[in-house]
C-alpha positions in Angstrom: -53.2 10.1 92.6 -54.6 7.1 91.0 -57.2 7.1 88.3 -59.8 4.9 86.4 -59.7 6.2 82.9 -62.6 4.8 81.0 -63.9 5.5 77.2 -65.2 4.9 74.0 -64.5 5.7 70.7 -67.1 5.9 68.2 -65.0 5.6 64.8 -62.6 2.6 66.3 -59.3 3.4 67.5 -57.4 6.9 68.1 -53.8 6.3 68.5 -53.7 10.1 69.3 -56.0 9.9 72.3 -53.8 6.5 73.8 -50.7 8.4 73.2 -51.8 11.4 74.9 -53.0 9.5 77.8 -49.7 7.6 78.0 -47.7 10.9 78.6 -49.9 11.7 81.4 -48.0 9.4 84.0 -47.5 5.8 84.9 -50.4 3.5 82.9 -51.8 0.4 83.0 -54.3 -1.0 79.9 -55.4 -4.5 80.9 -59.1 -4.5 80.2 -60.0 -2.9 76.9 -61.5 0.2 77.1 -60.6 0.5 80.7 -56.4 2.3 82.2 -55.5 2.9 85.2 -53.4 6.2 85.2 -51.4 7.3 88.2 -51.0 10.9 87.6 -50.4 14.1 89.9 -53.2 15.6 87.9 -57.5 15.4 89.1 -59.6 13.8 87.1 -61.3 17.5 85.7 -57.8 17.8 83.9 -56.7 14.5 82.8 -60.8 14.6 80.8 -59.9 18.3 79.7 -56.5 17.1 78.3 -57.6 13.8 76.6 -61.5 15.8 75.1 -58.3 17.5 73.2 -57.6 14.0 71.9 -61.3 12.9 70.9 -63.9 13.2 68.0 -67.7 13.3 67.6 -69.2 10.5 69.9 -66.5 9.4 71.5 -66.8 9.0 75.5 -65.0 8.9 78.2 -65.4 8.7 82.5 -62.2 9.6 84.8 -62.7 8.7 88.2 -60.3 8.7 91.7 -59.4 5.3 92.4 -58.5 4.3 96.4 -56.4 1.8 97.8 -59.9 -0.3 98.2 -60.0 -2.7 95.3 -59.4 -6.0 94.2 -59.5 -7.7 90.7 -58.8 -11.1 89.0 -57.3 -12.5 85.7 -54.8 -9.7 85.8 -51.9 -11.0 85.2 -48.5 -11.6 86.7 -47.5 -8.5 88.4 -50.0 -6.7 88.5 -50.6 -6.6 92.2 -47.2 -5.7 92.8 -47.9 -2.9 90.2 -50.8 -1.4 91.7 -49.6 -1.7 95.3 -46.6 0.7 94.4 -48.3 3.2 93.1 -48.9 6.3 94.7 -52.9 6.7 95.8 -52.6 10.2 97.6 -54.8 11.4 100.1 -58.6 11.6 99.6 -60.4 15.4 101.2 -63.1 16.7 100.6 -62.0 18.6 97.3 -59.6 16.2 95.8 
């Protein structure tokens, strides 16, 4: 499935955190602040497994992303990225 991995860090950067996020499948940074993680795991997990990662006042949203999007100032390839990535199937308790 595809997700929208947003956050924060209070103290600046946490190369631990990015790492750990990294490992978690195939990735996409191009807005600050703001990956796009296609990952077999929901977004409960992938915020469990990252909170690991993070300190005091640090943030962070995960959210299911559908095939329903569009964006600008992207980059080369991106498009082509996105649209091979694997979206899954959206029920009720996914």
């Amino acid at each position: 499935m595809m997700l929208l991995v947003t956050f924060s860090f209070a103290n600046g950067e946490n190369p631990e955190f990015e790492a750990e996020l990294k490992s978690l499948g195939n990735w996409s940074n191009r807005i600050p602040g703001a990956w796009l993680l296609e990952s077999p795991l929901g977004p409960r997990k992938v915020r469990d497994l990252l909170g690991e990662k993070m300190k005091d006042g640090d943030k962070i949203f995960v959210a299911r992303v559908s095939r329903n999007w569009a964006g600008r100032g992207m980059g080369n390839g991106f498009p082509e990225w996105l649209n091979r990535r694997e979206f899954g199937k959206f029920t009720e308790n996914s």
